[in-house]
N, C-alpha and C positions, 0 to 999 in steps of 0.2 A: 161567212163567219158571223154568228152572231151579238148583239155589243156584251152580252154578258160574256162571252168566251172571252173580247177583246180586251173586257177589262180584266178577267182571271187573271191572263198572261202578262196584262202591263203589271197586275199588285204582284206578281211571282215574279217577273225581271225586278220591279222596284226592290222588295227582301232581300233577294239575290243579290242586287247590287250594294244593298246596306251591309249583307252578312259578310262580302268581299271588303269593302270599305272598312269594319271591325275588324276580321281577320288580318288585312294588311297593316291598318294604323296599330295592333294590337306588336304585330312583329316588327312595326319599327321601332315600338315604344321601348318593349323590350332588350333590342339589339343599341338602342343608345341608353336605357340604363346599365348594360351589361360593359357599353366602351366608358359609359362615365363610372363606372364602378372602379374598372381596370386601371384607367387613368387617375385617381385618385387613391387606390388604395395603393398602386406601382412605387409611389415613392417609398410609401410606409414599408413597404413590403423588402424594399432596398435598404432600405436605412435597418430595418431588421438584420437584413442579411449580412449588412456589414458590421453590424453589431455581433454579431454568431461567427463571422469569419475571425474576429478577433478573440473569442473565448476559443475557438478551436485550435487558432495557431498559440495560444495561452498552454490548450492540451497538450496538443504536439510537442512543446518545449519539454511538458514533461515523461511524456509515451513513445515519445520516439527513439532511434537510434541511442544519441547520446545521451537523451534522456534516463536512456532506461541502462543506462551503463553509468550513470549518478546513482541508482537507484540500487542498482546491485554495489555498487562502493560503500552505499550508506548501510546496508546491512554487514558486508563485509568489516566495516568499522566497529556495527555494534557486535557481531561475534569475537572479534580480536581483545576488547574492552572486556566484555566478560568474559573469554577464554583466560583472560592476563589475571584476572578477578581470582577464577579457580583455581591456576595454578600455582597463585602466592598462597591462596589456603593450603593447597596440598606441600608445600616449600616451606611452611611455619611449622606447618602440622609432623612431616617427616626429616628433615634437615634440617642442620647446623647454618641459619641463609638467614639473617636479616637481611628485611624485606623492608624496603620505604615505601609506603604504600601512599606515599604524598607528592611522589615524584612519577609516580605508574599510569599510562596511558587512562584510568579509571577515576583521575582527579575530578573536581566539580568544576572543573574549567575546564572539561573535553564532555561531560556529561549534562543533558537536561534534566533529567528527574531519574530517580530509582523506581521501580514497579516490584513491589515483592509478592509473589503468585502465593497467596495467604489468602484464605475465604470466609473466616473464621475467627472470633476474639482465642477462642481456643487452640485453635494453629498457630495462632500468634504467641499464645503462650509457651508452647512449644520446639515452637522456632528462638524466640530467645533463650532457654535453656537449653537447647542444640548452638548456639554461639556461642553462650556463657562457657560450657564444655568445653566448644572447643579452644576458649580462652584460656582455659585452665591448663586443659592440656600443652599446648603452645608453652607458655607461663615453663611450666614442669618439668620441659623438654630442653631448656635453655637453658636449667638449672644443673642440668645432666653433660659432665661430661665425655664429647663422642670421639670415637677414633677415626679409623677408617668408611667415609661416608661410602661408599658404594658395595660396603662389607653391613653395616651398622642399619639396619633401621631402626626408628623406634618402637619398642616393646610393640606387644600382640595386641594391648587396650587401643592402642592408635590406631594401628591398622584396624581391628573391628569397628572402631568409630569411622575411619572413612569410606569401610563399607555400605556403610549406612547414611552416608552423607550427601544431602539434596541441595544443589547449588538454586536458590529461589530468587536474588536479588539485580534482577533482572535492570542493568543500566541502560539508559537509551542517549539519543546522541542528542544534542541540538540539531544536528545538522536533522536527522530524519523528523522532527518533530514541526520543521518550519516546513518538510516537505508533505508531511501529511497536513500542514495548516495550508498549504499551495492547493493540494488536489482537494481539500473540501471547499474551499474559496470558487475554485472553479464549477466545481459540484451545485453552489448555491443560485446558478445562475439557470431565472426563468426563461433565459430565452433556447436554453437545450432543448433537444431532441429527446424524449422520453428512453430510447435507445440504449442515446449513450450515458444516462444517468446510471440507468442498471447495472450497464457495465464498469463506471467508475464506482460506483459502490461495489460493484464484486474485487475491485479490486481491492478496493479498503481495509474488506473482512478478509482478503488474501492475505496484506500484509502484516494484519495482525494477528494472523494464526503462524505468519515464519517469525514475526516477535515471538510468539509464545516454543517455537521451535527451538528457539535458539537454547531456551530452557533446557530441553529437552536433550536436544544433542549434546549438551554439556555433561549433564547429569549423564547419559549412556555413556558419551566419552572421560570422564573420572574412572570409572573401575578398569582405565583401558592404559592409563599414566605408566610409565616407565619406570624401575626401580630406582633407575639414576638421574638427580636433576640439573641440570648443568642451566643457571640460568640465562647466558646466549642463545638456549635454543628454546625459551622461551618467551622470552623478548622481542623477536624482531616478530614480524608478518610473514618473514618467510623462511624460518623454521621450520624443521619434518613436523614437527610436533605439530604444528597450526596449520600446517599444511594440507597434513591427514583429515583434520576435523572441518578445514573450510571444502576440500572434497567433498565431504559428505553432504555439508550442509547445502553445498552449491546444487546438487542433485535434485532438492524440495523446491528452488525458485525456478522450476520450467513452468509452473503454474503460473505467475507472474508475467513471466514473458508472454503465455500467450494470452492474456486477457492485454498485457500492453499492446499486443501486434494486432487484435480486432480492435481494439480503441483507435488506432493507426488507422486501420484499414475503411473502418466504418464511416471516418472525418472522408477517406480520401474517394467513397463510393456517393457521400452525399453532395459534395464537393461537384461531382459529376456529373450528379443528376440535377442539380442545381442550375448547371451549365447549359443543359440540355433543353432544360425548359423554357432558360432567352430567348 
């Protein structure tokens, strides 16, 4: 072999040996910035999670089980509140019934605010000459005297007025007001899951479309009132009378439920996977 061969082979073992030498020190450089990465960000990464475990069991208080049976009470409160609302209208309006309406579950010391579904300076105009009305009416009716209530109604002008009559002032509770100030408070928090933001906003706009129900089912259930008013069986929560209508209305909150039960579910899959990855 000749020396030029001999030294080919030594500069090609030499490279050889520097490429390996690179290679290697490159993969251990590597594999200990990847363990000092892990070992430094682990705690952050902890202290996160326990920071998240604590807004989720925050959710859970309020999606879960008994949570979500606060949650169907608070609506049931604000339908009973304005159900009581309509039927002292319709109790002014067609019978011989003072009504204290200072002492009726609709006081301002059971209620947070009124919301009257008016969009309009002109609706509003409106709407107050549809109360004035019916003040008059009321007014005129007391002036009248009646016989036989369950024989008697008031004249044919009453009744076409409550035909026409749109229950708008929509009472809410405190009690749901702190709860919707609960689920946006938890809502604010950057350390969620992009997830379950969507879902607690779906529910948000859930709940305020069975607000705006409650409207709704009122006003369809008016033209549905009974000729006779006996005010026991409007009073309590659980009169036929209220009973009928929280029927109904119970039927529009399965939507609720299920967005509460993936909020559940979604805490309790992440929860796991969580677990899996220690």
């Amino acid at each position: 072999m000749s020396k030029e061969e001999i030294e080919f082979i030594i500069n090609i073992s030499n490279k050889l040996l520097q490429n390996i030498f690179f290679i290697v020190g490159s993969i251990i450089t590597i594999l200990t910035y990847i363990n000092a990465k892990q070992t430094i960000l682990q705690p952050i990464k902890t202290e996160v999670f326990k920071l998240q475990v604590n807004k989720f069991e925050s959710i859970l208080d309020i999606f879960d089980t008994q949570g979500y049976l606060k949650i169907t009470k608070c609506f049931k409160n604000i339908l009973f509140i304005n159900a009581c609302s309509l039927y002292d209208d319709y109790a002014e309006l067609f019978f011989n019934i003072e009504v204290n309406r200072n002492t009726r579950p609709y006081t301002k010391e059971n209620i947070k605010k009124t919301i009257c579904n008016i969009y309009s300076m002109e609706d509003m105009e409106k709407y107050k000459q549809f109360r004035n009305k019916f003040n008059d009416l009321v007014s005129m009716k007391k002036n009248i005297q009646i016989g036989n209530l369950k024989e008697e109604l008031i004249y044919a002008n009453n009744l076409n007025f409550w035909m026409n009559y749109n229950y708008r002032e929509l009472k809410i509770t405190t009690e749901y007001m702190e709860l919707l100030k609960k689920i946006i408070d938890v809502k604010s928090s950057p350390l969620l899951p992009k997830e379950i933001l969507v879902l607690i906003e779906e529910f948000i706009e859930a709940i305020n479309k069975k607000l705006n129900l409650v409207v709704e089912t009122l006003n369809q259930h008016s033209k549905e009132l009974p000729n006779d008013y006996f005010i026991e069986e409007i009073v309590g929560e659980r009169s036929s009378i209220f009973l009928g209508i929280e029927i109904k209305y119970n039927k529009e909150l399965k939507e609720l439920e299920l967005i509460a039960n993936k909020i559940v579910q979604y805490i309790r899959n992440y929860w796991l996977v969580e677990k899996i990855n220690k």
